[in-house]
C-alpha positions in Angstrom: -75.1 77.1 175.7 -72.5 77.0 172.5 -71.3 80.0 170.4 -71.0 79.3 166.8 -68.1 82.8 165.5 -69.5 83.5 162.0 -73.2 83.4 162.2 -73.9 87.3 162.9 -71.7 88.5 160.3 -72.7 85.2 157.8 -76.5 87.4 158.2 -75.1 90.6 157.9 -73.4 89.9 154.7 -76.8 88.2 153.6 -78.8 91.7 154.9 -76.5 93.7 152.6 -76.9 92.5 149.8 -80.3 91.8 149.8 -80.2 95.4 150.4 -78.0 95.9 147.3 -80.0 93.3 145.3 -78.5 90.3 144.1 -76.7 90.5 140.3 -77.7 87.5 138.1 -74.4 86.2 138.5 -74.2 85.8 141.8 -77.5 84.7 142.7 -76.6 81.1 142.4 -73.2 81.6 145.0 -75.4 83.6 147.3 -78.3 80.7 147.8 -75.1 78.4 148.2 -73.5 80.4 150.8 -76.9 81.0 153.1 -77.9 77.3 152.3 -74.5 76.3 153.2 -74.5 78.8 156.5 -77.6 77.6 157.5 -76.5 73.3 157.6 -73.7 74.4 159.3 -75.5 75.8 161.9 -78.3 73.0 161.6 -75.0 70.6 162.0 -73.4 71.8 165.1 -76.5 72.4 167.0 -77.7 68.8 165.9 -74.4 67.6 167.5 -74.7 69.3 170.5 -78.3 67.9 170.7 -79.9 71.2 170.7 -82.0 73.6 168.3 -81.0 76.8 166.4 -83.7 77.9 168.7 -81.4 77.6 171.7 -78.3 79.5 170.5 -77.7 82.7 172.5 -79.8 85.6 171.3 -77.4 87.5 168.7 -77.3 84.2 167.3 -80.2 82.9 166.9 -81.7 86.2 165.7 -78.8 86.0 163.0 -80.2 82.0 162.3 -84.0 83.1 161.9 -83.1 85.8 159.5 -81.1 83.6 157.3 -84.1 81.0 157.5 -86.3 83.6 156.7 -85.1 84.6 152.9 -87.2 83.4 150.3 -84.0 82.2 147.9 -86.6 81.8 145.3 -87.6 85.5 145.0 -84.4 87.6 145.8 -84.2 91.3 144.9 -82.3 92.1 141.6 -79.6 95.0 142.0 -79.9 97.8 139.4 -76.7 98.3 137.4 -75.7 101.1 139.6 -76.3 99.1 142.8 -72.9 98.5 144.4 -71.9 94.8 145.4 -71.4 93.5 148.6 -67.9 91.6 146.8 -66.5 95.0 145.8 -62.3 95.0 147.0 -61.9 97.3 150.2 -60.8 100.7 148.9 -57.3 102.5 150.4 -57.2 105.9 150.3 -53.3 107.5 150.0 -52.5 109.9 152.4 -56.0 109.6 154.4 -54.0 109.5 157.4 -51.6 112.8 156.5 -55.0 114.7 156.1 -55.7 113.6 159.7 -52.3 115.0 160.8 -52.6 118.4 159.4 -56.4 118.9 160.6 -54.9 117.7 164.5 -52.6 120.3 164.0 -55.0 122.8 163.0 -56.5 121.9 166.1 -54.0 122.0 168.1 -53.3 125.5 166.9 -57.0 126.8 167.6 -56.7 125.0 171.1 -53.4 127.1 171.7 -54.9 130.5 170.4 -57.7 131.7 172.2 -57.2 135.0 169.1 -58.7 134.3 165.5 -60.3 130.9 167.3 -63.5 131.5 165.1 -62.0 132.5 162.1 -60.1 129.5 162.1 -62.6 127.3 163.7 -65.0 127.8 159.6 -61.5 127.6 157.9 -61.0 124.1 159.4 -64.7 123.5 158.7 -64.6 124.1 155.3 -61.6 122.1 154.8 -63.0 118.8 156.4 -66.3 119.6 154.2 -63.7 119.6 151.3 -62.2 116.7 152.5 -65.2 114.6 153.1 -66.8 115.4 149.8 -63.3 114.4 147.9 -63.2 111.0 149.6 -67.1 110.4 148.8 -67.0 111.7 145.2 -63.8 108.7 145.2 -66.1 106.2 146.4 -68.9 107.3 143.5 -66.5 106.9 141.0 -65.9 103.3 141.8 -69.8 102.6 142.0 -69.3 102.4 146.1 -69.6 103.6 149.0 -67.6 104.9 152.3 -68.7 101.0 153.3 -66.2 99.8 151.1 -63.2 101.4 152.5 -61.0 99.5 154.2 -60.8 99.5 158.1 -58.3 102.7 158.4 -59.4 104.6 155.8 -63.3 104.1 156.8 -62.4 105.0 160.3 -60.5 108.1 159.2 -63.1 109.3 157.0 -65.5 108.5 159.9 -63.7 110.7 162.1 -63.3 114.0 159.4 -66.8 113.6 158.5 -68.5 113.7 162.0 -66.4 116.6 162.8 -68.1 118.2 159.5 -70.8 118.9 161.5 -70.1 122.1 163.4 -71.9 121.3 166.6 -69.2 118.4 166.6 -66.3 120.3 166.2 -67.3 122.8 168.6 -67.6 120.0 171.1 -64.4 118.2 169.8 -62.4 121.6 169.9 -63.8 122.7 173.5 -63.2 119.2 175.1 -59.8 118.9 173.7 -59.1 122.5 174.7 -60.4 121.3 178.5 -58.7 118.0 178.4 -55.4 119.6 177.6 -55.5 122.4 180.3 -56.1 119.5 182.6 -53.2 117.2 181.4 -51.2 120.5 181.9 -51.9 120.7 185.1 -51.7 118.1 186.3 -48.7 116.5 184.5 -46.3 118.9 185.1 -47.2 119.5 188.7 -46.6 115.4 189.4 -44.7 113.7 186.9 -41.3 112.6 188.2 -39.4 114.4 184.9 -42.3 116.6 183.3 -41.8 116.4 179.5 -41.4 119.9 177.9 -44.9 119.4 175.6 -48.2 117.3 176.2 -50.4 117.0 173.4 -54.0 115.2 174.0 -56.0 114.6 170.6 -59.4 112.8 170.1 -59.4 110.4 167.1 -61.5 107.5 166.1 -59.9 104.3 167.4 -60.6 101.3 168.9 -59.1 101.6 172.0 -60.1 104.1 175.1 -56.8 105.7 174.6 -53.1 105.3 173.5 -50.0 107.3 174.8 -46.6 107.6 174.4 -44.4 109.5 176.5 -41.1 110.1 176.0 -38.2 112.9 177.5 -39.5 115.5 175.2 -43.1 114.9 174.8 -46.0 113.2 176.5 -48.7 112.5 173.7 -52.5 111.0 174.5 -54.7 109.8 171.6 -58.3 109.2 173.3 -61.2 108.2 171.6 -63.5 110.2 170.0 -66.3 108.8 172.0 -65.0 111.1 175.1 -66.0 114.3 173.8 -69.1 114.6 175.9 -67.1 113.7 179.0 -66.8 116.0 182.0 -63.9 117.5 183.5 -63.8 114.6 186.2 -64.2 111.7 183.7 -61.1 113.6 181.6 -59.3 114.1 184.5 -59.7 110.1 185.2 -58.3 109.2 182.0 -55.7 111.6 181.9 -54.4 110.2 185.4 -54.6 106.9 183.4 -53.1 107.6 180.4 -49.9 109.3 182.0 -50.0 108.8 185.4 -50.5 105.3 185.8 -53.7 102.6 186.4 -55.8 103.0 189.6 -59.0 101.1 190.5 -61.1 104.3 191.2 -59.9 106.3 187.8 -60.4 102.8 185.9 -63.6 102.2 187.3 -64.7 105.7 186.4 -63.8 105.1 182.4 -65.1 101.5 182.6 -68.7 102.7 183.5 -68.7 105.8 181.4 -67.8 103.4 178.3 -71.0 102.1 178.7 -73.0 105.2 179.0 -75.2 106.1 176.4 -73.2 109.5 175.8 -70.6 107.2 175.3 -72.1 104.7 173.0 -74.0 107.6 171.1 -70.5 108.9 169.4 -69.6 105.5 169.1 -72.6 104.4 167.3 -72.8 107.8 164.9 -69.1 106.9 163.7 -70.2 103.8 162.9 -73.4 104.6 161.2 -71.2 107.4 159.2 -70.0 104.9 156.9 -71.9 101.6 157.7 -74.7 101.8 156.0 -73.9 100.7 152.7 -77.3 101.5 151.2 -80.0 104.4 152.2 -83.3 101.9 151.5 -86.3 102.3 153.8 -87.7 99.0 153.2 -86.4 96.3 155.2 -87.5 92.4 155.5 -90.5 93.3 156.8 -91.0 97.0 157.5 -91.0 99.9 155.5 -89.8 103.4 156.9 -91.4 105.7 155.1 -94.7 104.4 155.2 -94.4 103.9 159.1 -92.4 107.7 158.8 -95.8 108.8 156.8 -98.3 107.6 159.5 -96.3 109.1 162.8 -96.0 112.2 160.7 -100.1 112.1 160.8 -100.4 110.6 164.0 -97.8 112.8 166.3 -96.4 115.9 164.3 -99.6 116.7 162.2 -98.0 116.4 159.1 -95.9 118.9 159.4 -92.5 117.3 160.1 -90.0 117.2 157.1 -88.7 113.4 156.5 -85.3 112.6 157.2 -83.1 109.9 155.1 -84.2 106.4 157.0 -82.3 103.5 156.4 -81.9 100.3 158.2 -78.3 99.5 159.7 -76.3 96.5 158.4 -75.1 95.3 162.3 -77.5 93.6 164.6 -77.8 95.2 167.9 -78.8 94.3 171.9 -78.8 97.8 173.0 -78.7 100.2 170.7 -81.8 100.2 168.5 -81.9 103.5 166.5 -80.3 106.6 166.2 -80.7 110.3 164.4 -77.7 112.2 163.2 -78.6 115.9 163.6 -75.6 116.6 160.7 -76.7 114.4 158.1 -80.3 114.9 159.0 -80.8 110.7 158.7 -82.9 108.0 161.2 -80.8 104.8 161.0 -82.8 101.5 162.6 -81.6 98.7 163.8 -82.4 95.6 161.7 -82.7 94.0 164.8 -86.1 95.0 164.8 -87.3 94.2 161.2 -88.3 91.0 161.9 -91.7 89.1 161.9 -91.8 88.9 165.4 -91.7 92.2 166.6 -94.2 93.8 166.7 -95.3 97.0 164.6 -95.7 99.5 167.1 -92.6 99.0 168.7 -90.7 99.8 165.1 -93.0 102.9 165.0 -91.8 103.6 169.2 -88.0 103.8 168.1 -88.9 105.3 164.5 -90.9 108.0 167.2 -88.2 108.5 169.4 -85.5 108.8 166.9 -87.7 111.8 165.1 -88.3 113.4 168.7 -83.9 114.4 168.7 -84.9 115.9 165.2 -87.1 117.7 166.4 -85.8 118.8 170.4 -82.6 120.1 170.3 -80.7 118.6 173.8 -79.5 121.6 176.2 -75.9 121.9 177.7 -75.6 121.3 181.4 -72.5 121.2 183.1 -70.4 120.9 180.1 -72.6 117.5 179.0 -75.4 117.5 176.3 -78.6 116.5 177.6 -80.6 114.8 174.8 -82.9 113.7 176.7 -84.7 117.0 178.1 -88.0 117.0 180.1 -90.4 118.1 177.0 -88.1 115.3 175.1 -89.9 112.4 177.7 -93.1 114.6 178.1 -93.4 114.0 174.2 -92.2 110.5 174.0 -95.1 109.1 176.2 -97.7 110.5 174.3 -96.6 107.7 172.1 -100.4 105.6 172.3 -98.5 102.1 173.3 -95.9 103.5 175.1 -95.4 101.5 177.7 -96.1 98.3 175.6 -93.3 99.3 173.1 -91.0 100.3 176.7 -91.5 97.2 178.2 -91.0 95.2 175.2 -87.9 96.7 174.2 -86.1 96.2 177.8 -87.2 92.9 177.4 -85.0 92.4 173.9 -82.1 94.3 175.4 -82.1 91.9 178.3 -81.8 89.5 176.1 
């Protein structure tokens, strides 16, 4: 089986701005560049004496969708609709604004006094801070999509933490993580540094650190918040102590949790989606929103923003961010050949976290309580949608 590098993100480029709309000028160089995509793809596999139908699944899922546009009937974009061509934005000093707010929590992890007072003071300057960067964006008719790669993870980062279930978690796992490192660091390390400072940022690694005679310094990612003390402990044995099997094991496995990968993905979807438009290819949210509404929550349920992502995804097929009060779906699943009802299963599940709040046990978030599955199997093809969905993970 070959691998053709290009053809996801060639479709995901396509998705947005179909999205978007395509501006008269640029409707000619967009049918050339998914005409063009599509022979090279028809070329290699033709060479290789195989079909499009054969590539591996991301793929060929990427193929069909580029097949799929009608060139002769492509959306127009408003004049206010951004375009996908629009230069990556850099924001100045995005990354001194992240120093001074891991100092502030830093400071709030030292001083158990004034915590909460502090705590809404921090709040209210990421809230500021977020808003700034957005009303930036706006005035160059964009969106935090178009920032570039450090800036949209930075602003990422401040605006998850503007939610303040998120920074409770953030400030209470850093506060445990750096008890632990304490502990533990200056108990066993050779020539114990005189500070160790653990912070969680958005990056791409698990972790980073530096350690030198006077400090020992451990940036983990963000993803670790809902960790518990023994999968901190791990990494912290990692990051300082050296690399074990056991310890490495331990992160590898968690890393693919979905407590993991549900931080990871709400980054992501922070400043992803380019666009907030229900309607896809082939569904539209807010009519399939409008029927579960009747079907499951008697009407009584208040829509959330729904969008459609701009990534295609194997695993992760929606998700609902309490903060922002939005269901994101993957456009994995607009396509012609899934089926209905399993759109409506995710769309379901995603409006079952808006509507059960998870519970706390043993310092990890439980979103999926037993009145949270109780609920989701009342869902009338259930085990249909289930089975059909393990199938395209397997995939």
């Amino acid at each position: 089986m070959i691998r053709i590098q290009g053809i996801v993100k060639a479709a995901q480029i396509a998705r947005s701005q179909l999205q978007e709309g395509v501006p008269p000028s640029r409707r000619l160089s967009f049918q050339q560049f998914v005409q063009e995509t599509l022979g090279k793809i028809e070329e290699i596999c033709a060479n290789a004496k195989m079909s499009p139908a054969q590539l591996p699944t991301p793929s060929r899922k990427a193929y069909d969708f580029l097949a799929q546009i009608d060139l002769s009937n492509l959306p127009v974009a408003s004049q206010n609709s951004p375009s996908v061509s629009v230069q990556p934005i850099r924001l100045k000093n995005i990354r001194n604004q992240q120093q001074q707010f891991l100092a502030a929590i830093a400071s709030i992890v030292a001083n158990s006094q004034n915590s909460h007072s502090q705590t809404q003071q921090l709040l209210k300057s990421l809230q500021k801070t977020a808003a700034a960067i957005e009303a930036i964006c706006t005035q160059q008719n964009a969106t935090p999509a178009q920032l570039n790669k450090t800036s949209r993870q930075t602003y990422a980062w401040i605006k998850f933490l503007t939610d303040e279930a998120n920074l409770e978690r953030h400030l209470n796992t850093t506060r445990r993580t750096q008890k632990l490192a304490e502990k533990m660091l200056w108990s066993q390390m050779q020539h114990p540094c005189k500070t160790i400072a653990v912070e969680f940022i958005n990056i791409t690694h698990l972790y980073k650190v530096k350690i030198s005679p006077l400090e020992a310094s451990a940036q983990i990612n963000q993803a670790f918040i809902n960790a518990d003390d023994e999968i901190l402990a791990a990494l912290v044995r990692l990051a300082f102590l050296g690399k074990n099997q056991e310890d490495s094991q331990a992160i590898k496995k968690y890393a693919l949790s979905e407590e993991y990968s549900e931080v990871v993905l709400e980054l992501d979807l922070i400043a992803d989606t380019a666009a907030e438009n229900p309607q896809g290819k082939c569904y539209n949210l807010d009519r399939l929103f409008h029927s579960l509404n009747r079907d499951y929550f008697g009407g009584k349920m208040v829509k959330p923003r729904l969008s459609w992502n701009r990534s295609f995804t194997t695993r992760k097929f929606g998700h609902y961010e309490r903060g922002r009060d939005r269901v994101v779906l993957s456009i994995s699943l607009d396509s012609d050949r899934v089926p209905q009802y399993v759109v409506e299963f995710v769309l379901y599940h995603e409006l079952l976290h808006k509507q059960h709040e998870g519970k706390w046990v043993n310092g990890r978030l439980n979103v999926h309580t037993p009145e949270f599955r109780q609920d989701e199997q009342k869902f009338r093809k259930y085990k249909e949608a289930d089975q059909w969905l393990t199938r395209l993970a397997s995939e």
